[in-house]
N, C-alpha and C positions, 0 to 999 in steps of 0.2 A: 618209681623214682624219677623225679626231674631229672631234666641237665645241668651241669653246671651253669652257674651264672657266666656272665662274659666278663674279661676283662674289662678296664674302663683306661683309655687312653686319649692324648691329644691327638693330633695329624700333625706330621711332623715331617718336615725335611732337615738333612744335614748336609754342610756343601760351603762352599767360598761364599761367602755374604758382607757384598760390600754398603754402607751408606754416607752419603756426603747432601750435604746442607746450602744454599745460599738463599741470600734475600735479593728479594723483587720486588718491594716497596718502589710507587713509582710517584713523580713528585707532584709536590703538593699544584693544582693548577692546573692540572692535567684531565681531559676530557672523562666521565665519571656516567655519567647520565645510561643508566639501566631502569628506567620506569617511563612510563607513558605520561606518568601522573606529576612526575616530577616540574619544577619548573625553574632546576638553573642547569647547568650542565658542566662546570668545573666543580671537581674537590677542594676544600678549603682547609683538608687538614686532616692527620692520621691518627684512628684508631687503636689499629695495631698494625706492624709491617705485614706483609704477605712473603710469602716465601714459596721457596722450591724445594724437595727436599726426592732425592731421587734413591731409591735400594738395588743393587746388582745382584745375581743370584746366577753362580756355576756349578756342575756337579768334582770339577777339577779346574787347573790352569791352563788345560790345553781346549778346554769346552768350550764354545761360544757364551755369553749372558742370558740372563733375562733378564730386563730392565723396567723397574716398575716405579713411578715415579710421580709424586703427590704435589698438585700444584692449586695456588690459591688464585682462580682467573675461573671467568663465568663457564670458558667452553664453547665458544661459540664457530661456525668453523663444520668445514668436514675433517674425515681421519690425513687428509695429503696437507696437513698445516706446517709449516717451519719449523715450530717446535720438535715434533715427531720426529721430523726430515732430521735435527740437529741431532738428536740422540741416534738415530739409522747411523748418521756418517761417520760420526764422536767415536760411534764405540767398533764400528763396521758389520755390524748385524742386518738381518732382514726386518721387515715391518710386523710379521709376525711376534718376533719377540720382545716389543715397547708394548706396554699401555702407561699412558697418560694419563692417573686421572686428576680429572680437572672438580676443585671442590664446589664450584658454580656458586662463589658469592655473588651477591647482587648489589654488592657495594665496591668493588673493583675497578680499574679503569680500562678505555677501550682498550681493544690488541689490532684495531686495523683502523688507518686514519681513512675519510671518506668525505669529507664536507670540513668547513671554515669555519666550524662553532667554534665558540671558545673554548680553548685548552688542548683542541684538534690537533694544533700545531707541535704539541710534546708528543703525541703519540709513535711517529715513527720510530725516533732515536729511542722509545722507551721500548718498545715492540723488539728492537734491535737486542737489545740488551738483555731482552727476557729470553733469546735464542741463544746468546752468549751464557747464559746465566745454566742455562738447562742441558749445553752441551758440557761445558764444566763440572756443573755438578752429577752428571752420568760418568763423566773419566775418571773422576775422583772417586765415586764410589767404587769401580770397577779396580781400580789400579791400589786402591786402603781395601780390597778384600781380605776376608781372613776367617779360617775356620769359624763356624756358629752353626745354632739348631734354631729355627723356627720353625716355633709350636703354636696351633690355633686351639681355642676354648669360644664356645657361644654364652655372650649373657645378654641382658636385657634392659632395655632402658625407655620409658614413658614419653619423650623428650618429644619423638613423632607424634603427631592426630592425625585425621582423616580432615584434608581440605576441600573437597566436594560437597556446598552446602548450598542446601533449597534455598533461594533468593524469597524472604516473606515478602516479597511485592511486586514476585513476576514469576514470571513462569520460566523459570534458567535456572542451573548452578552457577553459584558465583565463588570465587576461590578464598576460602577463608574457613577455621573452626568449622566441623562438624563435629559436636561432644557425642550426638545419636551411632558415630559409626567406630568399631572399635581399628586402630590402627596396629597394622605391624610392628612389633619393638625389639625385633631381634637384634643385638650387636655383633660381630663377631672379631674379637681380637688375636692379633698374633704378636707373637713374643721370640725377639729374635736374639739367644744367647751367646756370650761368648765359651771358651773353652772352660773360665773360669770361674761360671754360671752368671756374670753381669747383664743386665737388660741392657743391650745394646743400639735396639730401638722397639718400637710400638708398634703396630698399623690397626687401623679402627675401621672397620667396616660396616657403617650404618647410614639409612635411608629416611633423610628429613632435607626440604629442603634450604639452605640458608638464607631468609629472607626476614629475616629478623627487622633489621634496617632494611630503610623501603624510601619509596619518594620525600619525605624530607631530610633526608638522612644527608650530608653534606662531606661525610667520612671516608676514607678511605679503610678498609677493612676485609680480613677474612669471615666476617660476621662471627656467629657463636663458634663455627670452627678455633678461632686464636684463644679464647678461654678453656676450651678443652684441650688442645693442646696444650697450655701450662698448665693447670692440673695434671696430668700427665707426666709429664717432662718433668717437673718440681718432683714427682714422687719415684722416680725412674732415674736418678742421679742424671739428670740433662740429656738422656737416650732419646734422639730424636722421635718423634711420634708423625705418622704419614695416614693423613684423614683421606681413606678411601669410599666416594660417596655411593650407597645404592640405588638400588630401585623405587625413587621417589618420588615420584609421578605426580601424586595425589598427598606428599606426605609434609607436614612442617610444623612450626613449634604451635602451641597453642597459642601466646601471645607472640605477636612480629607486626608488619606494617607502622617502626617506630622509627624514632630518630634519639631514644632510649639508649645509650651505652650499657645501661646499670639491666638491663632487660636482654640483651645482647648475651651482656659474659653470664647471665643467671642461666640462658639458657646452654649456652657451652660448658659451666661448670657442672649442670648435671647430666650430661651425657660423660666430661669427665670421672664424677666420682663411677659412674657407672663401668665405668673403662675399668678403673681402679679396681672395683668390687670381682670384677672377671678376673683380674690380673692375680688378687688375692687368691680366688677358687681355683687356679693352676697347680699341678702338681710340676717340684723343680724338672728342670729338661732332661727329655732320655728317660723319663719314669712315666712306670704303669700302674695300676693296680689290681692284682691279682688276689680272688676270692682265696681264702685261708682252710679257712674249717670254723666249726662250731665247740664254743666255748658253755660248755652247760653252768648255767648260773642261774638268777630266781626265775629268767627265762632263757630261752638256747640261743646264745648269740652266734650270730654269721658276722665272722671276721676276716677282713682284707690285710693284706700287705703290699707294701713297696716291691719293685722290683727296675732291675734296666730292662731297657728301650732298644733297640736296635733302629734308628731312624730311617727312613729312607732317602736313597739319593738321586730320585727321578725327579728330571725336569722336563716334558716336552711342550712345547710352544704351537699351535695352532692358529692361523686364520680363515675365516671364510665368510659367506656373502649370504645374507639371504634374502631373496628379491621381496620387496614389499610392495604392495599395491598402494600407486597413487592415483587419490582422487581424480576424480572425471572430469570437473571445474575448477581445476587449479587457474588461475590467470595465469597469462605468458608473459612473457619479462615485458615484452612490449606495453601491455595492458595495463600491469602496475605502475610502468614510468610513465604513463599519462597518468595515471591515476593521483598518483604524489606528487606532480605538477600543480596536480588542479586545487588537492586537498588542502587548505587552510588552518586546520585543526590540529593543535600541536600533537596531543596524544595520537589520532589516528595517522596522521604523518609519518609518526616513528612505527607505529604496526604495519605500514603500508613498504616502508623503507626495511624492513628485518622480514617485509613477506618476500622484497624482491630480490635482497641476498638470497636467503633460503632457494627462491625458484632459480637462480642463477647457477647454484652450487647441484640442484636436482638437474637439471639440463630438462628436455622436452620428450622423454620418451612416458611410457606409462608405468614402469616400475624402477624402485631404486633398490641397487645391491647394497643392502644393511650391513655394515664392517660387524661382523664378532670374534673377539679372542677369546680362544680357550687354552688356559697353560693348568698341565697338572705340574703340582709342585711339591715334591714327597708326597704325603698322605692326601693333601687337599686340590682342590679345583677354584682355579681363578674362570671367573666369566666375567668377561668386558664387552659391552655394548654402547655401537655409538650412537647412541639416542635415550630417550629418558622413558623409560618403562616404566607403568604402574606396577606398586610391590606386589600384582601378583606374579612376573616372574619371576621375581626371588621366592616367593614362599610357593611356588607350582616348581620348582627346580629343588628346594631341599625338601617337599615333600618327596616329589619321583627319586630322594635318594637320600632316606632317612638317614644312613650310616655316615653319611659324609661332611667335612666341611668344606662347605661351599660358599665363597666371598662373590657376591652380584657387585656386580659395579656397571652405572649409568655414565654415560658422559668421559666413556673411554677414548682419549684422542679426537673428541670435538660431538657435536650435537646437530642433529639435520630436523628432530621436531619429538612430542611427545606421542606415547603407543600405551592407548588404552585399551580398555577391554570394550568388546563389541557393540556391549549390554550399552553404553552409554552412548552410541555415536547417535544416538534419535533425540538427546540433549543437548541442549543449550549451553555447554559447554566449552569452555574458554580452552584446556587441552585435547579438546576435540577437534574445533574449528580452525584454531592455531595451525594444527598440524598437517600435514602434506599427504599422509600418511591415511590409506579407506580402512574400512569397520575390517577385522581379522588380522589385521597385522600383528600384534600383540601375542593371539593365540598362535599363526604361524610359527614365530618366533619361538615363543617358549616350546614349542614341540619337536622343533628342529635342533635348537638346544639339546632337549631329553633326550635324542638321539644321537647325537655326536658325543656326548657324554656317556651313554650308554654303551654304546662302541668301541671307548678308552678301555671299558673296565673301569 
């Protein structure tokens, strides 16, 4: 005789669950220019607003937070940004227990002024206002807390490809469509209830990147993120929804590089319905399903029932570092600011000027401490990493833990470069070469992860 079947349950926490909302639209005129290829450098006019939208999470009133908080700006930055710093102070917590993530549109405007271009000159007073906007919306969420369950369910959505594609006329990968490679399409939703079982908010955890709109794109925008969030929201009686992006390294829509609106929301609308589809296959909150017994009929059925849940009310918060190897010929700050003196070349100008932020923010030693958060939160595990991972650390992290749900999120509290896998660093490779970051770091990483999570329990 077998064992019984298992139960079938969400991951679930219950506990003070606060969220609050503002917008971060910033104006029209304002410094815009994220592409090399590009060739003006103000926005001319809005999309859809951007916003902030921040969730609180206590196991009581007398418990510190955890503050998780979805924001529509590229990410650019290390983890000691203003932002971060504003939610630290707002709420009086450690750094451990923020993550930021940042939905890394590419149609967004700057967050640090640096230069005389046009529309340069909005950037500070708007930068200003996005720390105001995010310490706000963290007090608000924290202080509107109130009984709730949230529950995670995995579904899947197409929306991501594989963008590592053999260049037919060189000997490189160049970043675009690869139909030959199959991409990860894991989603993973959470559903945050009130006592009176209403969807009180959303959070979407999936790995594509949004670059939908690209160098002619003139908009200001969350890219496909703002259409999946209404889809969403419309079906959620207005329950805020928090796009938390993953391990997308290598990952984005099949069609992007447009200036296409109609191409934009097509792709956020289906990652929506796909939100939607997950949200449907949830069992209400606080419910299990528990194997029955067998019903003899023209064949012997195995029958499930309902039952309650007893949630959990663990929250613990994690940080730590793990050192990654930097390249051996990185240039010194000194080297690049000749260098961008000299260069003429618009596009290679702006690669030369985002290589000498970057080596600014690494300083001059040989390794850098990689920020990662790890919060368990009832039943599931958040991982936050500040740097953009190929998915395979998210799918090398819920394979090493098949039982669990686990939300990867890339670009937690700012970004220092991308972290591939080893196999590629002998390519021609644009998130190779980009990156600061020597061949292993990727595999370090996720291993040290596996273990720190293994250690939770």
């Amino acid at each position: 005789m077998s064992e019984r079947p298992e139960r079938f349950s969400h991951a679930s926490f219950q506990g003070l669950i606060g969220v609050a909302h503002r917008d971060i639209t910033p104006p029209v005129g304002i410094y815009a220019r994220n592409w090399g290829a590009a060739k003006h450098d103000a926005c001319e006019g809005i999309h859809r607003p951007l916003s902030v939208t921040a969730m609180t999470l206590r196991e009581n009133e007398d418990a510190p937070p955890l503050a998780l908080l979805a924001i529509d700006l590229i990410g650019d930055g290390d983890h000691r940004n203003p932002l971060v710093n504003a939610v630290i102070d707002s709420l009086g917590i450690d750094s451990s227990r923020v993550m930021m993530a940042f939905g890394h549109t590419h149609a967004g405007p700057a967050q640090q002024a640096w230069g005389d271009l046009e529309g340069m000159d909005l950037v500070p007073a708007y930068a200003s206002s996005v720390v105001n906007a995010v310490a706000e919306a963290a007090t608000e969420a924290l202080n509107d807390s109130a009984p709730g369950t949230l529950s995670w369910h995995y579904g899947a959505c197409q929306l991501a490809t594989n963008r590592d594609l053999q260049d037919p006329d060189a000997e490189r990968l160049i970043t675009g469509f690869n139909p030959r490679h199959q991409a990860d399409d894991t989603v993973l939703v959470g559903r945050v209830t009130g006592d009176d079982g209403a969807v009180r908010a959303t959070l979407v955890n999936y790995a594509c990147h949004p670059t939908t709109f690209a160098w002619d794109n003139k908009l200001i925008s969350p890219d496909w993120v703002g259409a999946m969030r209404e889809v969403v929201e419309t079906q959620t009686g207005g329950a805020p929804c928090l796009f938390l992006q993953g391990a997308s390294g290598e990952l984005s829509p099949r069609e992007q590089y447009t200036a296409d609106p109609q191409i934009v929301d097509r792709n956020g609308r289906q990652l929506g319905f796909a939100v939607l589809a997950t949200l449907e296959d949830m069992l209400p909150p606080n419910t299990v399903l528990d194997y029955d017994r067998v019903v003899e009929s023209g064949a012997p059925l195995g029958t499930w029932k309902r039952a309650d849940q007893e949630p959990s009310r663990a929250l613990a918060a994690e940080e730590c570092t793990v050192d990654l190897k930097l390249k051996p010929d990185i240039p010194t700050i000194e080297e690049l600011k000749s260098r961008m003196e000299r260069e003429a070349d618009r596009a290679l100008r702006e690669r030369l000027r985002r290589k000498l932020a970057l080596r600014s923010r690494l300083g001059n030693g040989d390794t850098f401490g990689s920020p990662v958060w790890l919060w368990r939160v009832g039943d599931a595990i958040l991982v936050g990493l500040g740097n953009e991972a190929y998915s395979d650390f998210q799918m090398e992290l819920r394979k090493a833990f098949p039982g669990r749900h686990l939300a990867v999120m890339n670009l937690v509290n700012g970004s220092m470069g991308y972290l591939a896998p080893q196999s590629l660093y002998d390519s021609d490779l644009y998130q190779v070469w980009q990156s600061p970051f020597d061949r292993g770091g990727l595999e370090n990483l996720i291993e040290s992860c596996r273990k720190a999570i293994a250690a939770e329990g």
